[in-house]
MARKEKE-173264 format. One record per residue (C-alpha): residue in one letter; y, z, x; residue number from 1. Coordinates in nm, 2 decimals, decimal comma. Example, Ala and Ser with C-alpha at 12.3 -4.5 7.8 and 13.67 -1.06 7.14 Angstrom:
// MARKEKE-173264
A_-0,45_0,78_1,23_1
S_-0,11_0,71_1,37_2
//
This chain:
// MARKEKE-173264
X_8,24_-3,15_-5,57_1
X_8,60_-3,07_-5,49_2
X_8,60_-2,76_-5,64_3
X_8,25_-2,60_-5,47_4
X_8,49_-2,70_-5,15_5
X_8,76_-2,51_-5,29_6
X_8,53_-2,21_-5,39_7
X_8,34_-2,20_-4,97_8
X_8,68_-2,21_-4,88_9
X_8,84_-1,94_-5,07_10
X_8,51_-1,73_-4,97_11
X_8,59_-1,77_-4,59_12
X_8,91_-1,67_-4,63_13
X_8,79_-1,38_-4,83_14
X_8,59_-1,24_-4,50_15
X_8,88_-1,36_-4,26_16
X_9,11_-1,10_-4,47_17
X_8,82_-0,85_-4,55_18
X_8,62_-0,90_-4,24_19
X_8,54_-0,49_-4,20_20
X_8,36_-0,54_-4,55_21
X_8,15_-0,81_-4,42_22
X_8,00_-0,60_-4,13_23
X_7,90_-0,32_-4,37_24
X_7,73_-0,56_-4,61_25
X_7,55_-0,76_-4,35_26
X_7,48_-0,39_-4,21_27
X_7,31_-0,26_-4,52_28
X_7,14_-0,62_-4,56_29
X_6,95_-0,61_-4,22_30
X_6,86_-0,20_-4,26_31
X_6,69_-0,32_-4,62_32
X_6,52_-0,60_-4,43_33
X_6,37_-0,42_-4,16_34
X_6,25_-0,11_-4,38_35
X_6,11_-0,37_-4,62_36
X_5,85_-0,53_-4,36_37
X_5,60_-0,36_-4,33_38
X_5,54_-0,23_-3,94_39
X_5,24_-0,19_-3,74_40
X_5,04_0,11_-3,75_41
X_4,91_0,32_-3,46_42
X_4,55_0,31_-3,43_43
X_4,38_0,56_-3,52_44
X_3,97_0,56_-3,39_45
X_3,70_0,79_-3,47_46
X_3,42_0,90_-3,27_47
X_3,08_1,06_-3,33_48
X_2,85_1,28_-3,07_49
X_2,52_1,14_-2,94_50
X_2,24_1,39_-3,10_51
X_1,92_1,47_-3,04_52
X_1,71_1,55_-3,32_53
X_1,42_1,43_-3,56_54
X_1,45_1,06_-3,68_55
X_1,20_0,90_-4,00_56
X_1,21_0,55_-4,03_57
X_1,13_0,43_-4,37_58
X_1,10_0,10_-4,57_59
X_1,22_0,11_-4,93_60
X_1,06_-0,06_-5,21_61
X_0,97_-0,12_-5,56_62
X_0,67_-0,19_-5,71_63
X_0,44_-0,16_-6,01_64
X_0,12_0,13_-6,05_65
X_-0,17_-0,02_-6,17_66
X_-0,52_0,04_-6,18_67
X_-0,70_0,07_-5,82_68
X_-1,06_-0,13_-5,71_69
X_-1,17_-0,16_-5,42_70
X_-1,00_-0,21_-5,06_71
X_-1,11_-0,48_-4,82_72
X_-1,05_-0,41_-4,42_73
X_-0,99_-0,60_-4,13_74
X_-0,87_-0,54_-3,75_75
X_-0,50_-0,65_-3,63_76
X_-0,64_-0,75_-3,34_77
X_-0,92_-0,95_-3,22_78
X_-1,18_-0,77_-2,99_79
X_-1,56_-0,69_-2,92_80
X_-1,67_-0,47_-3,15_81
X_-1,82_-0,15_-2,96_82
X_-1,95_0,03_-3,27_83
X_-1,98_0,07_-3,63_84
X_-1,99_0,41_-3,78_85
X_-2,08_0,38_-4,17_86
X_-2,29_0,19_-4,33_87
X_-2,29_0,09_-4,71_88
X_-2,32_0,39_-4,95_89
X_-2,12_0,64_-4,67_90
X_-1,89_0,84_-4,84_91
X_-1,54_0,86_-4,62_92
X_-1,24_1,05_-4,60_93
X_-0,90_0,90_-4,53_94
X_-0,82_0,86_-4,17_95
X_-1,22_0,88_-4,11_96
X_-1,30_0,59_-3,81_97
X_-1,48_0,30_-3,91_98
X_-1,53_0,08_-3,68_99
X_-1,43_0,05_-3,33_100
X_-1,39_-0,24_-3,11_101
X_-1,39_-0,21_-2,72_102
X_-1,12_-0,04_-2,56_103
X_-1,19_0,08_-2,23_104
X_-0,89_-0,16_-2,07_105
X_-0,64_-0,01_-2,28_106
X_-0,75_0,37_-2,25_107
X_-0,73_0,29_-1,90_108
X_-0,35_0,14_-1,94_109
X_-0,30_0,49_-2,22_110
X_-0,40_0,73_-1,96_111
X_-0,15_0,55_-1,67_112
X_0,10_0,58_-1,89_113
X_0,03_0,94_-1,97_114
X_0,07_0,95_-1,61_115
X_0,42_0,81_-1,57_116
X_0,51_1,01_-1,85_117
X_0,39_1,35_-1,62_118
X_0,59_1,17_-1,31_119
X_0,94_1,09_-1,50_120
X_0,90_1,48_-1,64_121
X_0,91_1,62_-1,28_122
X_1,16_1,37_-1,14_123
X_1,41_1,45_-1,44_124
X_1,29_1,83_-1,39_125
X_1,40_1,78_-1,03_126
X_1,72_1,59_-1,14_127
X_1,83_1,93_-1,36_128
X_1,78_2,15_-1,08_129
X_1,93_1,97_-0,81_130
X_2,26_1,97_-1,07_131
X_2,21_2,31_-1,13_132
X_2,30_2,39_-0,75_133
X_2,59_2,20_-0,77_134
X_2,74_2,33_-1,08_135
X_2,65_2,63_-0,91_136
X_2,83_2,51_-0,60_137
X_3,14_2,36_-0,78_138
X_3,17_2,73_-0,99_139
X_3,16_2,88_-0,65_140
X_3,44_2,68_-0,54_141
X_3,65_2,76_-0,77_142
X_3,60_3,09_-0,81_143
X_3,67_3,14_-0,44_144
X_3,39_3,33_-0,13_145
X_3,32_3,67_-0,15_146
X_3,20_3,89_0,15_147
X_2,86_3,93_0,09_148
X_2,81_3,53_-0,01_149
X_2,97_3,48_0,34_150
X_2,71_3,74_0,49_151
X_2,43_3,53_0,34_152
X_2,55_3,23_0,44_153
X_2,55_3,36_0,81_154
X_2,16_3,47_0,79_155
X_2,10_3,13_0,66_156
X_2,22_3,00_0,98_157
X_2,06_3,24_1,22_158
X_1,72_3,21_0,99_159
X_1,77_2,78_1,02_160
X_1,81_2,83_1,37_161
X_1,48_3,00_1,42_162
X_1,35_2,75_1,22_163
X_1,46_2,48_1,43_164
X_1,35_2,66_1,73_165
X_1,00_2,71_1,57_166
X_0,94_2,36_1,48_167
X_1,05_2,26_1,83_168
X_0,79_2,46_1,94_169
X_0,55_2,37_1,70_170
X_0,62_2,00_1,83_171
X_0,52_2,08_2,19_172
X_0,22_2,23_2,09_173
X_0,13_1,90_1,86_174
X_0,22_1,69_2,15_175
X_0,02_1,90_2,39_176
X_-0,31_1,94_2,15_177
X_-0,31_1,53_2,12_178
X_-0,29_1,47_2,46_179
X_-0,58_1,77_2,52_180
X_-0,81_1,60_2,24_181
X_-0,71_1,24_2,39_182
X_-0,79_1,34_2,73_183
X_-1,12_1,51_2,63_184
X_-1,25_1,16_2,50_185
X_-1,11_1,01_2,81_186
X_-1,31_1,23_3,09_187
X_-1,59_1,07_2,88_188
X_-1,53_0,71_2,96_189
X_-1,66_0,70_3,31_190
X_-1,98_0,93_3,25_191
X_-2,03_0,65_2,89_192
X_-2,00_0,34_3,10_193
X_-2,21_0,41_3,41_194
X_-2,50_0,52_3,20_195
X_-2,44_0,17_2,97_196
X_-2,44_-0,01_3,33_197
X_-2,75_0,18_3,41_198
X_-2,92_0,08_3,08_199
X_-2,82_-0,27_3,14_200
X_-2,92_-0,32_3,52_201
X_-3,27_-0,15_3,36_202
X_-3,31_-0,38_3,16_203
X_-3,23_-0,70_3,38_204
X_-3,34_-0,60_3,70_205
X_-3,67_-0,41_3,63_206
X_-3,77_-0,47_3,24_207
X_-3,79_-0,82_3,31_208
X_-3,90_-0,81_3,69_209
X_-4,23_-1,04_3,71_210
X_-4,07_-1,25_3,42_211
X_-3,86_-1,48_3,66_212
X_-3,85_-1,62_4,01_213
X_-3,55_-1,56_4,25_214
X_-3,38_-1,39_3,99_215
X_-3,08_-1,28_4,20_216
X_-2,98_-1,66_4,31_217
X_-2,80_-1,92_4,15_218
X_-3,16_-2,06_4,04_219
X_-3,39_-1,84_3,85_220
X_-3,70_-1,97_3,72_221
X_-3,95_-1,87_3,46_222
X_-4,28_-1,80_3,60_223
X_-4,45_-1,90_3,32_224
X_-4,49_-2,27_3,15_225
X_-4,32_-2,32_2,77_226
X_-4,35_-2,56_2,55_227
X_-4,00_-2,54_2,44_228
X_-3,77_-2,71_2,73_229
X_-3,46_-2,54_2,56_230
X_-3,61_-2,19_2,55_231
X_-3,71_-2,28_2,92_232
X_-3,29_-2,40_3,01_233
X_-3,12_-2,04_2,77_234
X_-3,30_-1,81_2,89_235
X_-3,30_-1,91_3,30_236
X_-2,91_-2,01_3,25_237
X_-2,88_-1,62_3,09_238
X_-3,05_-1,47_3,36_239
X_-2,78_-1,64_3,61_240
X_-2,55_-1,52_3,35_241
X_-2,67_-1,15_3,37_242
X_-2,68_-1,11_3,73_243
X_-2,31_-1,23_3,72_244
X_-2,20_-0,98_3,44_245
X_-2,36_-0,71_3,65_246
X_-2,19_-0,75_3,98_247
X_-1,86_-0,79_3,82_248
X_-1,96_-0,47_3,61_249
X_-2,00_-0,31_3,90_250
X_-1,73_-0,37_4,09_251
X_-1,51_-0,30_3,79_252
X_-1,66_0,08_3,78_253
X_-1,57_0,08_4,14_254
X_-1,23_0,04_4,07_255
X_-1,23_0,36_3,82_256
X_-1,12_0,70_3,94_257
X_-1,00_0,99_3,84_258
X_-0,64_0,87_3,87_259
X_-0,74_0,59_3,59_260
X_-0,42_0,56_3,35_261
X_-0,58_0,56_3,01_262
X_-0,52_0,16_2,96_263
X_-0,74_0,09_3,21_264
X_-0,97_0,31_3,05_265
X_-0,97_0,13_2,72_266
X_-1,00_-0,17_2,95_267
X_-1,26_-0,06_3,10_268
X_-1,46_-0,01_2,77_269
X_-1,37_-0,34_2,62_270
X_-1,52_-0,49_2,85_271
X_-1,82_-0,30_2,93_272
X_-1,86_-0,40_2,53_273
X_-1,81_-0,76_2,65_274
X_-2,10_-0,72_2,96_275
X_-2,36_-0,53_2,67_276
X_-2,31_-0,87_2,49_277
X_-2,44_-1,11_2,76_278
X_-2,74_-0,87_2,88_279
X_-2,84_-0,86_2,48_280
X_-2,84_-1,23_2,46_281
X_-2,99_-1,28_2,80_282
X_-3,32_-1,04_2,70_283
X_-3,30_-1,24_2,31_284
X_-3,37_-1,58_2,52_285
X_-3,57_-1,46_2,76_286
X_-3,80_-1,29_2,45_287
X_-3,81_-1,64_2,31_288
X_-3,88_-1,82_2,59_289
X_-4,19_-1,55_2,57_290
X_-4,28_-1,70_2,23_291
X_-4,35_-2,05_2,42_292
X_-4,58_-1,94_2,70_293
X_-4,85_-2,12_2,76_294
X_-5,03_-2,00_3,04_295
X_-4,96_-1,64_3,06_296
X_-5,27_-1,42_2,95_297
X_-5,23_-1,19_2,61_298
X_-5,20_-0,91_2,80_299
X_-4,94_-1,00_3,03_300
X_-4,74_-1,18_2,77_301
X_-4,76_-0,85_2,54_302
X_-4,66_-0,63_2,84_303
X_-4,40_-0,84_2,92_304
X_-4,23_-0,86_2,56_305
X_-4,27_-0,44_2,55_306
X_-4,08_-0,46_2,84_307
X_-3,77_-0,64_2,72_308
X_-3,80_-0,48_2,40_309
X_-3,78_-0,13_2,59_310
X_-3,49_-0,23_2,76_311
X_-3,31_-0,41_2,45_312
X_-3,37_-0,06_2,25_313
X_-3,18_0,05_2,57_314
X_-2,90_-0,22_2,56_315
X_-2,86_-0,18_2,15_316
X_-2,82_0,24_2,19_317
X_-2,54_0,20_2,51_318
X_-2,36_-0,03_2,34_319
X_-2,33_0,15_2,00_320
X_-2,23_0,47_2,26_321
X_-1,91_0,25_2,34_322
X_-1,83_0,11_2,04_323
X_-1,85_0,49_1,92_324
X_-1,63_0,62_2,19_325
X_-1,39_0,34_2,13_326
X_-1,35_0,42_1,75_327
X_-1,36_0,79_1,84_328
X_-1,06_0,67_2,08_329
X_-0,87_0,46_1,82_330
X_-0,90_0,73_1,52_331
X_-0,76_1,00_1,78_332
X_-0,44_0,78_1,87_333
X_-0,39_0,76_1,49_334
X_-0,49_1,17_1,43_335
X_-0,24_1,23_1,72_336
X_0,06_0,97_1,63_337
X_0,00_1,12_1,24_338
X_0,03_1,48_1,34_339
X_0,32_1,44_1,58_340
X_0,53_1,26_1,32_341
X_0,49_1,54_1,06_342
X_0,60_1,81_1,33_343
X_0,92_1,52_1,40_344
X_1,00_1,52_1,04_345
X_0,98_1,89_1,05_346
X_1,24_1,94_1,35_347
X_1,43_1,66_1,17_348
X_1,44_1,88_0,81_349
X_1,49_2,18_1,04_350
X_1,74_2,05_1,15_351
X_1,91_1,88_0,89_352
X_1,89_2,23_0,72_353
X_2,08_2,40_0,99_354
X_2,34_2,17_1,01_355
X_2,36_2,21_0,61_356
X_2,37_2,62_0,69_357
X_2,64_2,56_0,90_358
X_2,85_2,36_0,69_359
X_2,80_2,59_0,46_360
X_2,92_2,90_0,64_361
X_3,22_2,70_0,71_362
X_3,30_2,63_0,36_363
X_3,23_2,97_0,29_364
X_3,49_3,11_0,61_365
X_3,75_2,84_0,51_366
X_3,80_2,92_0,18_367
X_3,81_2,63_-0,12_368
X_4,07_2,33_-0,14_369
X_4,18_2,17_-0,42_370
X_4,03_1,89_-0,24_371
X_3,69_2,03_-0,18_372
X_3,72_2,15_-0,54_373
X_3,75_1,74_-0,63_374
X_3,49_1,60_-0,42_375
X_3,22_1,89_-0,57_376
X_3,35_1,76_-0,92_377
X_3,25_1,44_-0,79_378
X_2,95_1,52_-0,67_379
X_2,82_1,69_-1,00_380
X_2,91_1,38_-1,21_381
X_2,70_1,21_-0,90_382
X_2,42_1,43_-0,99_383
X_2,47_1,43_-1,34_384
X_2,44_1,00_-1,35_385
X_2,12_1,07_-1,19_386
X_2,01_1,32_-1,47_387
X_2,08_1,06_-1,73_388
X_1,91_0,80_-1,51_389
X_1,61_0,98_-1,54_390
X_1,64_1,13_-1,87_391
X_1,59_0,71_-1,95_392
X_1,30_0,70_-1,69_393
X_1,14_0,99_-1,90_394
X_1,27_0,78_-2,26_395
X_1,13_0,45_-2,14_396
X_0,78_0,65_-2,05_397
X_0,76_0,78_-2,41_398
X_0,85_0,45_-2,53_399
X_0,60_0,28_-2,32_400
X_0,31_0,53_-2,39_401
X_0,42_0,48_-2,78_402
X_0,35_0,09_-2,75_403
X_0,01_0,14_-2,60_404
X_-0,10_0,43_-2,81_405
X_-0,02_0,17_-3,10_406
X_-0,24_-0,10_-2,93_407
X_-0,49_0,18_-2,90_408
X_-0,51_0,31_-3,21_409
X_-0,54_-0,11_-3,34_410
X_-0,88_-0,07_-3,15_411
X_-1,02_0,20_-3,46_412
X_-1,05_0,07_-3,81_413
X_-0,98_0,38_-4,03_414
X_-1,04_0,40_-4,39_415
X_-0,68_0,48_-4,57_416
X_-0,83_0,65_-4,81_417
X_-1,11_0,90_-4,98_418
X_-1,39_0,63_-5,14_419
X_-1,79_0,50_-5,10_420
X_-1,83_0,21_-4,84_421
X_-1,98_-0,06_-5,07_422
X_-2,03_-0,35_-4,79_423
X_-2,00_-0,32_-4,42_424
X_-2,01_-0,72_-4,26_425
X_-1,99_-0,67_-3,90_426
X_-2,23_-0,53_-3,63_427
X_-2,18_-0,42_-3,27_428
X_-2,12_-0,69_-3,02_429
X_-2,02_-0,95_-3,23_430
X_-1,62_-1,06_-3,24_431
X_-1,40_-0,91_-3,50_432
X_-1,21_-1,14_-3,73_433
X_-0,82_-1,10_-3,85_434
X_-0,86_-1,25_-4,18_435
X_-1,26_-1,16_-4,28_436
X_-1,26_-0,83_-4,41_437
X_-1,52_-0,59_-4,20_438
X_-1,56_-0,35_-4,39_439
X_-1,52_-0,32_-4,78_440
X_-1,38_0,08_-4,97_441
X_-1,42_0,17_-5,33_442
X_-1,12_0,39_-5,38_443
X_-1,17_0,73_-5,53_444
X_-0,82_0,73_-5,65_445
X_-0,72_0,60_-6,00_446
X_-0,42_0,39_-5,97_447
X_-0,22_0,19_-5,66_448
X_0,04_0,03_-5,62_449
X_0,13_-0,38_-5,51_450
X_0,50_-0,41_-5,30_451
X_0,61_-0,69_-5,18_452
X_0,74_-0,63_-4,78_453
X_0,98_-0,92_-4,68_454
X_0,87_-1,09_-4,33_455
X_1,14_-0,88_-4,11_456
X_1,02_-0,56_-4,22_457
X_0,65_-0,61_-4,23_458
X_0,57_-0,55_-3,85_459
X_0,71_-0,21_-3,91_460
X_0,39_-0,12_-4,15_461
X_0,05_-0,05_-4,02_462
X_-0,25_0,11_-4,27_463
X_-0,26_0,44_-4,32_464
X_0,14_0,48_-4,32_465
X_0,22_0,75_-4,53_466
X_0,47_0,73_-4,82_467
X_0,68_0,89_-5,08_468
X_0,69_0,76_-5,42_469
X_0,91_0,84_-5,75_470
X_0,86_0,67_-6,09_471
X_1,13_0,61_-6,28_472
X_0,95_0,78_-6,61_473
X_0,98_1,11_-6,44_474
X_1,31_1,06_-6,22_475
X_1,43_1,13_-5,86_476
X_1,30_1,50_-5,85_477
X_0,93_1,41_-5,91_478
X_0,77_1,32_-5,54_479
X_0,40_1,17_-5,51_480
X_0,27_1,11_-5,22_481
X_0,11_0,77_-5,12_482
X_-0,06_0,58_-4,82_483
X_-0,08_0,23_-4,71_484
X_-0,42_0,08_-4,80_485
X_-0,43_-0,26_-4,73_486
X_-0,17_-0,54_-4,58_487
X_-0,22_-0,94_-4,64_488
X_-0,25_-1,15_-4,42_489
X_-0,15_-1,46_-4,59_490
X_0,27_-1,50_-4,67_491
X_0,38_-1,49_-5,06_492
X_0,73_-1,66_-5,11_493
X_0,98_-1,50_-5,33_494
X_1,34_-1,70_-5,44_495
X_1,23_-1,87_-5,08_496
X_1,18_-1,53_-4,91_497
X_0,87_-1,52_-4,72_498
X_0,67_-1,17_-4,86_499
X_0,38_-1,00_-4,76_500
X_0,20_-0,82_-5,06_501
X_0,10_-0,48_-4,94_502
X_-0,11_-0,21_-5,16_503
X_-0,02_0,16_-5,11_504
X_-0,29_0,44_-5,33_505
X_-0,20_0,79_-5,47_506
X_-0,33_1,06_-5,21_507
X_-0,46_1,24_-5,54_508
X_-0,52_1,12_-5,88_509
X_-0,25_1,29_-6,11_510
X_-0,28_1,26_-6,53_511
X_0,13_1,20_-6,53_512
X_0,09_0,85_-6,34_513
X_0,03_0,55_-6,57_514
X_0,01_0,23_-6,54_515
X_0,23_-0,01_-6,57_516
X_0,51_0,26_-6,44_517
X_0,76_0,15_-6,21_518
X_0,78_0,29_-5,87_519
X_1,01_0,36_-5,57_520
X_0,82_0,38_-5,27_521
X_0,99_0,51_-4,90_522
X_0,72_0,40_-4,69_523
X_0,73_0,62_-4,34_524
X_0,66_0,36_-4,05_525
X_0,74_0,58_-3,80_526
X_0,85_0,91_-3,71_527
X_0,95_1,09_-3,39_528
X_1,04_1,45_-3,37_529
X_1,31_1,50_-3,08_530
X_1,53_1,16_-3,04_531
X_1,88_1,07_-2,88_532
X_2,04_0,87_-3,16_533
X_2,41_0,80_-3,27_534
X_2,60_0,59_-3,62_535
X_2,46_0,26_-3,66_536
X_2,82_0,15_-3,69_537
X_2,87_0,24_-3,31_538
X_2,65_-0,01_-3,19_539
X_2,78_-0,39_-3,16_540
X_2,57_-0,70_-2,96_541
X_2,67_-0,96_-2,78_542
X_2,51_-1,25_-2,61_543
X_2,13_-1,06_-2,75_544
X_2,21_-0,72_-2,56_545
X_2,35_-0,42_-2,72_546
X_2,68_-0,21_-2,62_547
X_2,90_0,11_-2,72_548
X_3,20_0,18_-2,62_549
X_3,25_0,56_-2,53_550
X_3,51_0,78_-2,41_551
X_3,53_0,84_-1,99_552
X_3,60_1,18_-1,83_553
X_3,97_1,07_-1,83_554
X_3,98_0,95_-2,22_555
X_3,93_0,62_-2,13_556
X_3,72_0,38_-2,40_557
X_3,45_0,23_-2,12_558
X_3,16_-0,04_-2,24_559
X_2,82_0,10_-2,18_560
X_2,48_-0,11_-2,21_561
X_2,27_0,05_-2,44_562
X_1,88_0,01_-2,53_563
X_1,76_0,06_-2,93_564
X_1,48_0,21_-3,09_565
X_1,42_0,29_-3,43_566
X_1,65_0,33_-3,71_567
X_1,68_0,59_-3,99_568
X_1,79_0,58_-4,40_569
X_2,08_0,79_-4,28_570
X_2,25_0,54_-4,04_571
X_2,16_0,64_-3,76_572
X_1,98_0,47_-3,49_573
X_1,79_0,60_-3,15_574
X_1,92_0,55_-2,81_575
X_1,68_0,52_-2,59_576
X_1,91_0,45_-2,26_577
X_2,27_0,42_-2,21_578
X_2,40_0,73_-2,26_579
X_2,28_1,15_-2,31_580
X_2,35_1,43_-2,57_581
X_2,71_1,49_-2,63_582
X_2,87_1,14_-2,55_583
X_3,17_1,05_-2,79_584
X_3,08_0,72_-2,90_585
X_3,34_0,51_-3,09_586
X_3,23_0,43_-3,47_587
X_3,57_0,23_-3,62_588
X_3,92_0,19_-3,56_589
X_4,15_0,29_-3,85_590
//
């Protein structure tokens, strides 16, 4: 123990005396330390360009050929059947229709969306051209005003003045029209109630004369007997009622003039409506109190009901004249209000369009700044954000119209492939079944082939899917071509995978293909032929949405929502909102 002491000690004293030699070793000691850890390395990230182009999405499998029989057929969906096409012993080409089951709701849904697909086509259309004129605009600016652009922006002031001037003009002459048609209607009024007032007094005072006693006091009185007290009390109390309605009628036309504002016009008419009323209900009881007599003779009591039916005729056709004229009144207001707003909107665009010209022809006298410049820049990626909002509009049409077409199309039952119907088990008007076949093929072709689709690819595949196929006798180079024929219903389980077993048939019979080969089938599930899409690899998800990351107009990585379609053999996938053609999308970090 002494000596390690000794040997620490002598060591100390060796740096003490040598200390220069210490600081160089402890020097090179620390530069060997830090150049052996290893350091951290600048990121490098890679990005790819959104494309547009054609996109296949395929299913790959393997399977065995063997010999083909017969194919049974069902409907994916339930539904009415609306008619059957074959019968047993038709001979049938693939693709022919079968059966089909009613569909009327969902043309009806195919053709509205054929419509929105039309309406998202203009408003993108609309979109482009609007940022047309203001890259047009932001070129302008930068490039500076030349004489003759200033020279057309001062015509397209004095032409937006004129304009202004003639829709002020045109205005006037709206305003002045709707108060000439309003005030023909009007003059009307007077001449449309006296004559109703006329047809009423008529009808009260001397269609009915005979039929009451003291008609013009407080206590008319039948001058007949009835058997019916009631009859006897309505149609006396009416008559009371009538001669009251009159006289304030009267005095109410009295009041009119000339000079009437057209309120108390309207008034005027209401209530001449009101007055038609009580005289029709007066002449109703007073022609069933007619139904009672009991004393009056035929004659009298037949002359007396042509009487009140002459003057009812009378009462019905004045007030149907003032209902008219009040409609004829109403729908005027409304014609008038209508047309005056359009000739306001057009001052208001004319306008708006002026002060635009003007504006304009300043930006054109004062030359551009660099912060004009900016706030055009700004304005294009405005109108450029709408472009892409539509551009999804337009994607989320297709996409839409897509899903119904497929719903549509589930409504036909097509044969998959050339053969003879041998059994047809369905008729019209009876429910179609998902699991008992409706229709039974034997197969012209010579061999198929059995694949097994696992559960999370199987509502990819529909029948009739086309498909490429390579056996492994004849290699890669050797293409058949194939179509789905038939899909099971019922699950098969492989190594606890659930399976669907799903028979594909040759499109033509071919000596080379054996059975008992094995095969590599690409089935096609879907194809589109001009589709935004980007890497796979650039899409993440969290919380059950989907996101990219792409790079700003300053270089900045931004986060950007994104909405998926299909996805292709290649890696890619399609974008069907979220971002447009050209976008650098991040794919890794290096």
């Amino acid at each position: 123990m002494k000596n390690i002491f000794i040997k620490i000690s002598r060591f100390f004293n060796f740096l003490r005396a040598k200390w220069k030699i210490a600081l160089l070793i402890a020097l090179v000691v620390f530069l060997i330390i830090y150049f052996s850890v290893p350091k951290n390395k600048k990121e490098v990230l890679t990005f790819a360009s959104a494309k547009i182009g054609p996109m296949t999405q395929e299913i790959s499998v393997t399977g065995k050929v063997k010999p083909a029989h017969s194919v049974d057929l069902s409907f994916e969906k339930t539904g009415r059947i609306k008619a059957v096409n074959v019968k047993t012993g038709d001979r049938v080409k693939a693709w022919q229709v079968l059966i089909i089951l009613e569909n009327s709701d969902i043309a009806a849904q195919l053709s509205q969306a054929g419509g929105a697909i039309s309406a998202a086509k203009a408003q993108l259309a609309q979109a482009n051209a609007a940022l047309d004129l203001q890259r047009t605009n932001l070129e302008s600016l930068k490039k500076g005003t030349r004489p003759e652009e200033i020279q057309i922006a001062q015509t397209s002031v004095v032409n937006a003045e004129n304009a202004l001037s003639d829709a002020k003009i045109n205005l006037e002459n709206a305003k002045t029209k709707a108060e000439t048609d309003l005030n023909v209607l009007y003059d009307d009024v007077f001449d449309i109630i006296n004559d109703a007032y006329n047809k009423a007094e008529d009808a009260v005072r001397k269609q009915t004369d005979g039929i009451f006693s003291n008609p013009e006091t407080i206590n008319p009185a039948l001058t007949f007997a009835v058997s019916n007290s009631q009859a006897k009390i309505d149609a006396e109390w009416f008559r009371m009622l009538a001669r009251d309605e009159l006289n304030n009628w009267k005095s109410e036309i009295g009041a009119l003039n000339s000079f009437s504002q057209d309120s108390e016009l309207d008034s005027a008419l209401s209530k001449a409506k009101q007055h038609l009323n009580v005289i029709r209900t007066f002449l109703d009881k007073t022609m069933d109190a007619l139904s009672y007599n009991v004393d009056l003779s035929v004659t009298t009591a037949v002359a007396y009901k042509t009487n009140i039916t002459a003057g009812r005729t009378n009462v019905n056709t004045a007030s149907a004249t003032v209902e008219n004229q009040i409609q004829l009144i109403k729908t005027q207001k409304v014609t008038n209000k209508n047309n005056i707003a359009i000739y306001e909107g057009k001052v208001n665009d004319a306008k708006n369009a002026l002060e635009s010209a003007k504006k304009n022809l300043s930006l054109k006298l004062a030359g551009s700044t660099p912060e004009q410049i900016a706030a055009q820049e700004a304005q294009v990626r405005s109108y450029e954000a709408s472009v892409n909002f539509y551009q999804a509009q337009l994607n989320q049409a297709y996409a839409n119209y897509r899903n119904i077409f497929a719903q549509y199309e589930k409504t036909f039952l097509r044969s998959p492939i050339d053969g003879v119907v041998s059994k047809v088990n369905v008729e019209a008007g009876e429910l179609a079944s998902l699991t008992n076949p409706a229709v039974s093929i034997i197969s012209d072709s010579k061999f198929e082939i059995d694949v097994n689709i696992p559960d999370v690819d199987i509502a990819k595949i529909k029948i009739g899917d086309e498909a490429r196929v390579t056996l492994d006798a004849y290699g890669e180079t050797e293409i058949f071509t194939a179509r789905v024929v038939s899909i099971d219903p019922a699950e098969t389980v492989i190594e606890g995978v659930p399976t669907y077993i799903t028979k594909l048939q040759f499109d033509k019979d071919d000596p080379r293909v054996k059975s008992g080969m094995t095969a590599n089938i690409d089935i096609i599930t879907d194809k589109k032929d001009s589709v935004l899409y980007v890497p796979q690899r650039a899409v993440y998800t969290r919380e059950g949405e989907q996101f990219v990351k792409i790079k700003n107009a300053s270089g900045e990585l931004i986060e950007v929502k994104v909405k998926t379609g299909i996805k292709d053999n290649n890696g890619n996938i399609e974008i069907i909102e979220g971002l447009k053609e050209g976008d650098s999308v991040l794919t890794s970090i290096l």
